[in-house]
C-alpha positions in Angstrom: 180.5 37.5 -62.7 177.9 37.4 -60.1 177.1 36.5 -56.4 173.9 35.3 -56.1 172.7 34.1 -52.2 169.7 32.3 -51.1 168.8 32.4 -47.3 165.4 30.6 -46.2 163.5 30.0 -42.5 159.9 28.6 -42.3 159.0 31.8 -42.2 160.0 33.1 -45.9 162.9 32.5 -48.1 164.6 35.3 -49.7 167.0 35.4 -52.9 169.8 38.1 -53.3 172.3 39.9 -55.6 174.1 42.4 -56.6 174.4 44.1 -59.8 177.6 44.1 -61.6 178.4 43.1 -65.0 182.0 42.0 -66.3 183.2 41.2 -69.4 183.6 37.5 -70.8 187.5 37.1 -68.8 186.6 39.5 -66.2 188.8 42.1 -66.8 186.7 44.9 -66.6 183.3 46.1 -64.9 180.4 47.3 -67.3 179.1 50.4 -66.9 175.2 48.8 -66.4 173.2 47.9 -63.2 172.3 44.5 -63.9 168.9 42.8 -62.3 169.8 39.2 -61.4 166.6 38.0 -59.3 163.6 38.0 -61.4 160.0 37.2 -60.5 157.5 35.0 -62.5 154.0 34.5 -61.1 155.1 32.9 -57.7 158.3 32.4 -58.4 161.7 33.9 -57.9 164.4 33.0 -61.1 168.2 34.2 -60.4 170.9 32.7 -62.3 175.0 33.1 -62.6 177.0 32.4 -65.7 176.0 32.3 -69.3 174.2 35.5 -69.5 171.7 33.5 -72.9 171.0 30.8 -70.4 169.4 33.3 -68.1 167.9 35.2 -70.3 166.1 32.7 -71.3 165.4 30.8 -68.3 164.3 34.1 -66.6 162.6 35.9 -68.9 161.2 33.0 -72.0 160.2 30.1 -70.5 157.2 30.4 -69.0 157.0 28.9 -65.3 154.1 27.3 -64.1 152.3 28.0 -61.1 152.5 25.5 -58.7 149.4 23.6 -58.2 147.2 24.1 -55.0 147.5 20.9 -53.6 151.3 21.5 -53.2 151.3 25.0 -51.9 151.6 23.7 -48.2 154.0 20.5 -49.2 157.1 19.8 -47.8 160.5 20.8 -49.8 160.7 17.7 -50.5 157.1 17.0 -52.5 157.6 20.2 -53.8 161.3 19.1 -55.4 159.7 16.2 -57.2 157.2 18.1 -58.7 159.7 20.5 -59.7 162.2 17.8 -61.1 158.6 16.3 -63.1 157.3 19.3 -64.2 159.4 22.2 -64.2 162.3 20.8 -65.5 161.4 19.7 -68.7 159.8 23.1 -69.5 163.0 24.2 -68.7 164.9 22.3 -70.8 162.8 22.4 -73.5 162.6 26.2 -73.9 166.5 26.2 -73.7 166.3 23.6 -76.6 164.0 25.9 -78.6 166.6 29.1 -78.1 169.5 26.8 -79.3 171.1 27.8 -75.9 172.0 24.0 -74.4 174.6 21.8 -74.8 175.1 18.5 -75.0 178.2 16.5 -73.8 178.2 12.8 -74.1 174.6 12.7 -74.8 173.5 14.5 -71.3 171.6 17.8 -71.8 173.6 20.9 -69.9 173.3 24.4 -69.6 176.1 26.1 -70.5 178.5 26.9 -67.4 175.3 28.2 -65.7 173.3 27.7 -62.0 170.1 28.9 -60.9 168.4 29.8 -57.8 164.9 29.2 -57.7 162.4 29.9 -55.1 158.3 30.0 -54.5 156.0 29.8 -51.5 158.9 30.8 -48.8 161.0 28.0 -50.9 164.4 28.1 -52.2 165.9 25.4 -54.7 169.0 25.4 -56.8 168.9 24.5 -60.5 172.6 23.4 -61.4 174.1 22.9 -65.2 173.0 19.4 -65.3 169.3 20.4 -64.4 169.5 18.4 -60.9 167.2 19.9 -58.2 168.6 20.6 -54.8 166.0 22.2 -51.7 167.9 24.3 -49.8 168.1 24.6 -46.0 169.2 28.0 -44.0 171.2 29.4 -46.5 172.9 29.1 -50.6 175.4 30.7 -52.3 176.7 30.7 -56.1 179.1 33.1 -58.3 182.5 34.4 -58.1 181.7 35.7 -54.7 179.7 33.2 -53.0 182.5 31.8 -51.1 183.0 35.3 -49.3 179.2 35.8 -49.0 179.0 31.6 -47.6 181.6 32.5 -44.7 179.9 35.8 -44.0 176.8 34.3 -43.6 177.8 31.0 -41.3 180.1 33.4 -39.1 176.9 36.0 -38.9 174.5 33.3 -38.1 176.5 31.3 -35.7 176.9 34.6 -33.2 173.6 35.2 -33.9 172.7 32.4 -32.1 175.3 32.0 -29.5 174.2 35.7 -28.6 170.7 35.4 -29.1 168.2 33.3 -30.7 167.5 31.2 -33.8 164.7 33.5 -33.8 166.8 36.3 -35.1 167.9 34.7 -38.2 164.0 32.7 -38.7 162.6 36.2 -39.0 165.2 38.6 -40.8 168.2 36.1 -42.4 167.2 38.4 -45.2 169.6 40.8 -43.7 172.4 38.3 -43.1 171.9 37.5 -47.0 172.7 41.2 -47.5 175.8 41.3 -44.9 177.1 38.3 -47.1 176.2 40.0 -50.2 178.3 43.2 -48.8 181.3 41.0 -47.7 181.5 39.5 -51.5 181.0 43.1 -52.6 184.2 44.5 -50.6 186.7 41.5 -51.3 185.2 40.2 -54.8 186.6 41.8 -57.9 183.9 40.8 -59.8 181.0 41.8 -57.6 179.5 45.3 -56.7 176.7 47.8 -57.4 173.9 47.4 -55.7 172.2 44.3 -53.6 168.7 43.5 -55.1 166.4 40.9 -54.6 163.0 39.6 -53.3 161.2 37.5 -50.2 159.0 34.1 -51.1 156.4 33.8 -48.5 154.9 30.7 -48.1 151.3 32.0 -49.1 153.0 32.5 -52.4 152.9 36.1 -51.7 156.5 38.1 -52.7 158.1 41.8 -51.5 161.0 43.8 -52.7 164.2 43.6 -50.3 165.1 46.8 -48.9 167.7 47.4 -46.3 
């Protein structure tokens, strides 16, 4: 069980977690401290679910860099190249691992999503391998409803109190507050909040609180 959350401004994106591990019902925590967000090259890889499917999305298939002429594209040129290219790497290294399914002849990952950003960035990946850019902020998990209500609540006095520019330069932060909130009221959420920031250079730093 996971909760996984993906905040982004035109300034940097940033993808989140925290660290528990529970067995296949639930039941019980695992006595591990579990790293969720990944990097690759440019990229940032977190995924919830089938533990396989992320282990071999995160750390065997090997991600691409994304070509120059795309570094400065909008989300949305940078989507379809993602959906042409990425994609069926994807897929295809999930094929090789034996770790996809296949219901009524449409490829799937196995009760799995992924959160996926580069160059200040942030997509989701969902079972069905559709590609989603993502604006302000994402959740996924056991605890991303908590973390998603967090977050909107956070934001919203943010900017009745303040400025947009609060959350353009540090939503990071309001990731983490969301991250916490899941923490305290999700059974299957806990440990500690991990993650990394996606500039838009294609640069990438360790969160820290």
């Amino acid at each position: 069980m996971t909760t996984l959350v993906a905040t982004v401004s035109d300034k940097y994106a940033c993808i989140l977690s925290e660290s528990q591990v529970s067995d296949d019902i639930g039941g019980i925590r695992m006595p591990t401290d579990s790293i969720k967000v990944v990097r690759q090259g440019s990229w940032l890889i977190s995924g919830c679910g089938w533990v396989r499917a992320s282990d071999v999305v995160q750390h065997i298939t090997k991600w691409p860099s994304v070509p120059p002429k795309l570094v400065k594209a909008s989300a949305q040129e940078l989507t379809e190249w993602i959906i042409k290219r990425v994609v069926p790497i994807v897929r295809l290294s999930l094929e090789n691992e034996k770790s996809i399914d296949f219901d009524k002849g449409m490829a799937q990952m196995v009760e799995s999503e992924f959160l996926i950003a580069t160059h200040g960035k942030v997509f989701s990946l969902d079972e069905g391998f559709g590609v989603t850019p993502i604006n302000n902020f994402y959740v996924s998990g056991s605890g991303g409803k908590i973390a998603l209500g967090a977050i909107h609540a956070l934001r919203q006095q943010s900017i009745e109190t303040s400025s947009i520019d609060v959350w353009d330069n540090h939503h990071d932060m309001f990731g983490a507050k969301g991250i916490e909130s899941a923490m305290k009221f999700d059974l299957y959420s806990s440990g500690t909040i991990r993650g990394y920031k996606s500039y838009p250079n294609g640069n990438i730093k360790p969160f820290t609180l």
